[in-house]
Structures are given as structure tokens and as C-alpha cells.
C-alpha positions as CSV (number, residue, x, y, z in Angstrom):
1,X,46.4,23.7,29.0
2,X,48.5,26.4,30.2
3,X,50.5,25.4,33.8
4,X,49.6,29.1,35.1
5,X,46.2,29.4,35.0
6,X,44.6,25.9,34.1
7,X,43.0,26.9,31.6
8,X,43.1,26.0,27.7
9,X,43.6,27.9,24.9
10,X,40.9,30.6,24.7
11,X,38.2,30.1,22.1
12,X,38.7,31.4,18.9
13,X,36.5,35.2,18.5
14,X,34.1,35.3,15.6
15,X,35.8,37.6,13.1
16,X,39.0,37.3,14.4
17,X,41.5,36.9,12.4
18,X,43.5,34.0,12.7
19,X,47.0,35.7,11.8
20,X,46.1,37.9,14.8
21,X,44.9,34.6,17.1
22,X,48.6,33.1,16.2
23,X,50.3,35.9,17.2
24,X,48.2,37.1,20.5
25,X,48.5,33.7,21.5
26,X,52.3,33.5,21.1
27,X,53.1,36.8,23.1
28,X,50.8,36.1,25.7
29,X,52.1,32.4,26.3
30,X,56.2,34.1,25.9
31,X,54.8,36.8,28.7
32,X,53.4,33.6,31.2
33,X,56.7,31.8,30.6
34,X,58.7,35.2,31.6
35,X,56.0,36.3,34.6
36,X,56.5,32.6,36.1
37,X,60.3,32.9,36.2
38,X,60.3,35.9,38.0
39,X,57.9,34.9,40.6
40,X,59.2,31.3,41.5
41,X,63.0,33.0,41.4
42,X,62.1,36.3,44.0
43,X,60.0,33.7,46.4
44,X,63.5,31.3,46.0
45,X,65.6,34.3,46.6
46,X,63.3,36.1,49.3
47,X,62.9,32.5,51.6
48,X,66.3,31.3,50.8
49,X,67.9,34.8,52.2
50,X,65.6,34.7,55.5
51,X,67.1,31.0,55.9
52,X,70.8,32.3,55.8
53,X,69.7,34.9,58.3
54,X,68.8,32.4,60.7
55,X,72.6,31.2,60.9
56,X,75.2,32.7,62.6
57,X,77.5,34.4,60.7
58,X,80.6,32.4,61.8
59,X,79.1,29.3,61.6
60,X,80.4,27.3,58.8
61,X,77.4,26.0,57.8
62,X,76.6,29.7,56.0
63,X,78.9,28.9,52.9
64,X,77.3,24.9,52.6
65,X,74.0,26.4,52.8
66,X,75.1,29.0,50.5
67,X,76.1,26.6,47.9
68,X,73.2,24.4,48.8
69,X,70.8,27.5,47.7
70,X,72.8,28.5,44.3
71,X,72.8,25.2,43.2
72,X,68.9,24.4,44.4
73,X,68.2,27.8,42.6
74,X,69.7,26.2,39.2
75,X,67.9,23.4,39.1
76,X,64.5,24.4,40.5
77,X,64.5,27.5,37.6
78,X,65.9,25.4,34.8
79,X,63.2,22.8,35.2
80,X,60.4,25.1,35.9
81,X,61.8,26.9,32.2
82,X,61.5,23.5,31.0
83,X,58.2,22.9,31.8
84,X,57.0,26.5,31.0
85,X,58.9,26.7,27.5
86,X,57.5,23.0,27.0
87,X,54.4,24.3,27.7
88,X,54.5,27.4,25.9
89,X,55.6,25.4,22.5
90,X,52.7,23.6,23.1
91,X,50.4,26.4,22.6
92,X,52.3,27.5,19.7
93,X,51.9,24.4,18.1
94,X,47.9,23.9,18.7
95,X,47.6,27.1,17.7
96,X,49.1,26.6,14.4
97,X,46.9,23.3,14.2
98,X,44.2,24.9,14.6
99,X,45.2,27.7,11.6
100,X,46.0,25.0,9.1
101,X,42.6,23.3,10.0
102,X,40.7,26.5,9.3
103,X,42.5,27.2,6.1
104,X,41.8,23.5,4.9
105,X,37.9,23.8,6.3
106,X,37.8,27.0,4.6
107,X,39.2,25.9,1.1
108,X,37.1,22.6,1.3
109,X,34.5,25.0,1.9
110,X,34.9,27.2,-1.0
111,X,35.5,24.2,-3.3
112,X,32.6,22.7,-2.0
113,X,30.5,25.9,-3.3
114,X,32.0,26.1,-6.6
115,X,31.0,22.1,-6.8
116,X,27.8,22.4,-5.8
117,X,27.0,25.8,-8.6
118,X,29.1,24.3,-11.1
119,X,26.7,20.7,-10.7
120,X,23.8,22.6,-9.9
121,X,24.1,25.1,-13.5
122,X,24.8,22.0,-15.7
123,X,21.9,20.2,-14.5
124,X,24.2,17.8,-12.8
125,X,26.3,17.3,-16.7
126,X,29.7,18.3,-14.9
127,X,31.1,17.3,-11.8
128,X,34.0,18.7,-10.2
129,X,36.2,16.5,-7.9
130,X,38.3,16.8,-5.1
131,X,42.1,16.1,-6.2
132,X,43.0,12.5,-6.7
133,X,39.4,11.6,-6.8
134,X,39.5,10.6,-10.4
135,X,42.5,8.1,-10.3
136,X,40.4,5.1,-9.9
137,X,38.0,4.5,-13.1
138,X,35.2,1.9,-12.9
139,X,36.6,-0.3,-15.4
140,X,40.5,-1.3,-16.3
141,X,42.1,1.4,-19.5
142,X,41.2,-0.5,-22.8
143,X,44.0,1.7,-24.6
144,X,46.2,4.3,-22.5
145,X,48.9,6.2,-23.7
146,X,51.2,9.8,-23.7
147,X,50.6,12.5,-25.7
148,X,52.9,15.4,-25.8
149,X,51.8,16.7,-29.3
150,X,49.4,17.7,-32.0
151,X,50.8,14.7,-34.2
152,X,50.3,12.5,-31.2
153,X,46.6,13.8,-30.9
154,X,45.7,13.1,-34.0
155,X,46.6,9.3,-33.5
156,X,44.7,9.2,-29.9
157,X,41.4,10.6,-31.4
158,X,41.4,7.9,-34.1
159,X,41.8,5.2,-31.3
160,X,39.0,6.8,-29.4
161,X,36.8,7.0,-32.0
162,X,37.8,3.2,-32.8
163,X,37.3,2.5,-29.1
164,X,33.9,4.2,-29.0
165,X,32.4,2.2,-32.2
166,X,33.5,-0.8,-30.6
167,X,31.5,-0.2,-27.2
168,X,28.4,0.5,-29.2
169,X,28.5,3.8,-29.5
170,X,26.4,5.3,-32.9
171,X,28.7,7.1,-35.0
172,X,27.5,10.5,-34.6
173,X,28.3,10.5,-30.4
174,X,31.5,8.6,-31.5
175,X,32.3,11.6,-33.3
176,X,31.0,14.2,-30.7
177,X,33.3,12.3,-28.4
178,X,36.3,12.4,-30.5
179,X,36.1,15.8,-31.1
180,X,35.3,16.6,-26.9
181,X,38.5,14.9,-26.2
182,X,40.6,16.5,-28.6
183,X,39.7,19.9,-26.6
184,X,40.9,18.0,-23.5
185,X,44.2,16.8,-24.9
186,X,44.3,20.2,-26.2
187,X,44.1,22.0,-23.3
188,X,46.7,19.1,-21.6
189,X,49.3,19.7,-24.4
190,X,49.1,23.8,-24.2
191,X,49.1,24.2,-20.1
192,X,50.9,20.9,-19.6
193,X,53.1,20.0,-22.1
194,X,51.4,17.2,-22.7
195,X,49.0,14.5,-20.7
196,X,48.2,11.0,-20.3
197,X,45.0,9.9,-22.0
198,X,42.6,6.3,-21.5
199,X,40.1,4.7,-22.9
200,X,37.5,2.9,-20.3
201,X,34.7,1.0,-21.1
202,X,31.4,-0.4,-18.8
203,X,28.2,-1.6,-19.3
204,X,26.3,1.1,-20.7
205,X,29.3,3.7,-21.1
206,X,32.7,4.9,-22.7
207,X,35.0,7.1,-20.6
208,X,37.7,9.1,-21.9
209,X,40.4,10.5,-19.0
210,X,42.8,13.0,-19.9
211,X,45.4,13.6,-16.7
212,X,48.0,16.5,-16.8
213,X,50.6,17.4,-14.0
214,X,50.5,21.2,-15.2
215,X,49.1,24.3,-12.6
216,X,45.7,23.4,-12.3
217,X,42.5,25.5,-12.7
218,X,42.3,27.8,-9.6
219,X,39.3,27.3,-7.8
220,X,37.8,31.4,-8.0
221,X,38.6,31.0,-12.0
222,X,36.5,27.3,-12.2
223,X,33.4,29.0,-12.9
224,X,34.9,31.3,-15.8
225,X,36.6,28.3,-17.2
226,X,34.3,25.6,-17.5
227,X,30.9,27.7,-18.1
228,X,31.9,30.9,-20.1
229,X,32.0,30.1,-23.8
230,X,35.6,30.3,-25.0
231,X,37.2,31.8,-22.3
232,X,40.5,30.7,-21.3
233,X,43.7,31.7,-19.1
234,X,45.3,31.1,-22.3
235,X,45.0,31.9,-25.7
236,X,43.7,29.6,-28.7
237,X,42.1,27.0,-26.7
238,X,39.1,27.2,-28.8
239,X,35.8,26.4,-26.8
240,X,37.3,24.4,-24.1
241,X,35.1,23.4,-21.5
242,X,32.2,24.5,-22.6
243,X,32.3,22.6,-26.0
244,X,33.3,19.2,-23.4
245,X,30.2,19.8,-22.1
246,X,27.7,20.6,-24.8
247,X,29.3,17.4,-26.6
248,X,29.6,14.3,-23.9
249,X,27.1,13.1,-21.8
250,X,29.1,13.8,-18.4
251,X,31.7,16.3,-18.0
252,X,33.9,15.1,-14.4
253,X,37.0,17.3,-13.4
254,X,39.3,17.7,-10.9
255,X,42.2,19.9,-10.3
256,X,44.8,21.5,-8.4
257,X,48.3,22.3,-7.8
258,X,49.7,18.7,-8.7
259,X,47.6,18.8,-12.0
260,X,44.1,18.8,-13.6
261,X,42.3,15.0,-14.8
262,X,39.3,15.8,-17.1
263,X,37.4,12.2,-17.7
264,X,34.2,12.4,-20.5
265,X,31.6,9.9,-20.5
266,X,29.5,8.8,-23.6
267,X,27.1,6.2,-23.2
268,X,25.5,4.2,-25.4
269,X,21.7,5.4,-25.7
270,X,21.8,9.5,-25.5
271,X,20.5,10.4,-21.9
272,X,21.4,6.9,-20.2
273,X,24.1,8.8,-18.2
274,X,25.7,5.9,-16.1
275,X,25.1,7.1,-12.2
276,X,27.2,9.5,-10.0
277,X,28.7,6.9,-8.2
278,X,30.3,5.8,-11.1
279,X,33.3,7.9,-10.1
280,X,32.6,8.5,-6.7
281,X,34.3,11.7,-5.0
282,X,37.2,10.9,-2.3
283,X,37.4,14.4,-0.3
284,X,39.4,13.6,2.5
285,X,38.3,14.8,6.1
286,X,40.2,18.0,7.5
287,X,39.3,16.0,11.0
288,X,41.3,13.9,10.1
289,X,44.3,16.2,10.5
């Protein structure tokens, strides 16, 4: 609330930007501060002066009253600059609260779209999570482990295709899986210089989670990435995402700056998709803030 006019800070315009709202709001809190001073320091000066007027001028109270009033003056200004400056980095501070919750509503927003198009596209086959949603699996890593090359791979895919004949899984989608993973370690190894790749298994389901701390996928290229056939920010990434898809039952991702985690599921009987909440979504709320 500002001290001057009891008011709060003014609502924020439809439209307007907020770069603009930061900086209005700073100036006109800095010009409050500045008009305050002025008018509690001329009223001090202007009723301290008619005081001294009212004493003789050989009395010797004029230079104790004179000190009185310089020292009074000090101390009534310097705690009224205290409590306007205090004041004043108040505002400052809500308003830049109230930026970094718009930018965070606004890119929760946007990632929420791209969700949502991504989902709605596949037929619900891919599901893109908010970061960190993915580090809890339903079921304990059966086999977990570092790969940092293409030798490397080659040993991971054998143990997933071990891992998936084991669960159940026919040989043909054991093999689709296999080869859906291999684009994910791929794509791990190329942006990331490597990843960390598990093996999970439930009831009716395998999961495969590749995890990366490269770049991430930023969220206006997602759509390009994971739906346009062989397109990549790099080159020779083969089909990528698009090949994920077509050959797993369940395509979940999520990425951002601190990496990307790409997790495939293959279930047992083609079509017997275990259930969204599987791996549910964590997106954490801006209100919060």
C-alpha cells in the first residue's frame, strides 16, 4: 500500500506491457518518495521558523530552540525517508513478483497448449510432461545404466530386448521396442553426450526411460520435433520422434533447460496401453510462488 495515498498498487492494464508496468511503477513510487520529503521538510521549516519568531531575540533560549529544531529536523526526515524508501522498495519488489508470476503463468500456459495439441494429434500416444515429472516410474529400474556411446548402445538394446521377452513381450514389439529406444539413446548421445537409460516393468507393461542433462527441446520447436517426420535441430538423427512413436505403445517426454527424459512404454497385448496415471504429471502451481 503506498503511505501517500492509501492506495495499492494500481491494477495491471490489459495490453500493457509488463516491462512498461515495472518501470511506471518504479518512477512513480521514486517521485512519492521525493514529493513527501519536500512537503514534511517546508511544513518543518515553515512552523519551526514562526516558533523562533515568537522568541525574543536576546533571549537565550533562541540558540537551544535552534538546535532543538536542526536536530528534530534530522530525525523526523531521516525516519520519514525510511519509511517512504521502505515503502517504495516495497512496491518494487511486488511489482517484480507480479512479472515473474506472469512470465511463469504465461510459459505454463504455452506449454500447456503444446501439451494439449501434441496429446490431442497422437490420439493421446505421446504425452509431454512438465520438467521433473518423469523421475518417479511406477515400478523400481530392473536394469539401469550410462551410456555415453554407440558401443555402449549396442549393449543397452540387447538388454532391453532381453528385458522385454522376459516381461512377456512377443518378439516382434520386443524388437519394435529395441529399435524405439535406440533413437532415444541416439538422440541422448548426439545432443547430450550421453544419457542414463532403465528398464521398468508392471503388470501389463515395459518402460524404457532415457534421461539426458543436455539443452532440452524448446517448447515453440516441440511440435516440429516430435510430429514432423525426420526433422531435427540436428543432423543424422534419423526419424527421431516420429519413429518413437509409430513404434511403442506410449510415447511420454519431458524437457527443458536442465535436460530432456523420454520414457517408451510397450505392453504386453498391442493396444492394452497401461492408463495415464501411470506417470502422472507434477506441474507445480505458479501460486504457489
Amino acid at each position: 500500500m503506498d503511505v501517500t495515498t492509501g492506495k495499492g498498487p494500481a491494477p495491471v492494464a490489459e495490453g500493457e506491457p509488463l516491462q512498461t508496468l515495472q518501470a511506471s511503477t518504479a518512477y512513480r513510487s521514486a517521485l512519492l518518495v521525493a514529493l513527501g520529503y519536500v512537503v514534511v521538510a517546508t511544513v518543518w521549516i515553515f512552523l519551526s521558523d514562526l516558533v523562533l519568531l515568537t522568541i525574543p531575540s536576546d533571549s537565550s533560549w533562541v540558540l537551544f530552540v535552534s538546535l532543538l529544531k536542526g536536530w528534530s529536523f534530522v530525525l523526523v526526515t531521516g525516519g520519514l525517508l525510511y519509511v517512504l524508501l521502505r515503502q517504495h522498495a516495497r512496491r518494487i519488489l511486488d511489482a517484480e513478483r507480479a512479472y515473474r508470476i506472469a512470465v511463469e503463468r504465461a510459459e505454463q500456459q504455452k506449454r500447456l497448449f503444446f501439451q494439449n495439441t501434441i496429446t490431442a494429434i497422437t490420439e493421446g500416444k505421446m504425452l509431454v510432461r512438465s520438467p521433473g515429472a518423469l523421475a518417479a516410474m511406477p515400478t523400481p529400474p530392473q536394469m539401469e545404466e550410462d551410456v555415453v556411446s554407440a558401443a555402449q548402445a549396442s549393449g543397452v538394446r540387447e538388454k532391453i530386448r532381453e528385458a522385454a521377452l522376459a516381461a512377456g513381450i512377443r518378439d516382434e514389439r520386443a524388437a519394435d521396442l529395441v529399435v524405439a529406444a535406440g533413437e532415444a539413446i541416439t538422440n541422448a548421445i548426439k545432443h547430450a553426450n550421453g544419457g542414463r537409460v532403465s528398464v521398468h516393468v508392471g503388470a501389463d507393461c515395459v518402460w524404457v526411460r532415457v534421461t539426458d542433462h543436455g539443452p532440452g527441446i524448446a517448447d515453440l520447436m516441440l511440435p516440429r520435433v516430435v510430429l514432423e517426420r525426420g526433422y531435427s535441430t540436428k543432423p543424422s538423427l534419423g526419424m527421431g520422434y516420429t519413429l518413437m512413436l509409430a513404434l511403442s505403445d506410449r510415447l511420454y517426454l519431458t524437457t527443458g533447460p536442465t535436460g530432456t527424459t523420454v520414457v517408451l512404454e510397450m505392453c504386453r497385448r498391442e493396444g492394452k496401453a497401461a492408463t495415464v496415471a501411470a506417470i502422472p504429471d507434477r506441474t507445480p502451481l505458479v501460486d504457489a510462488l
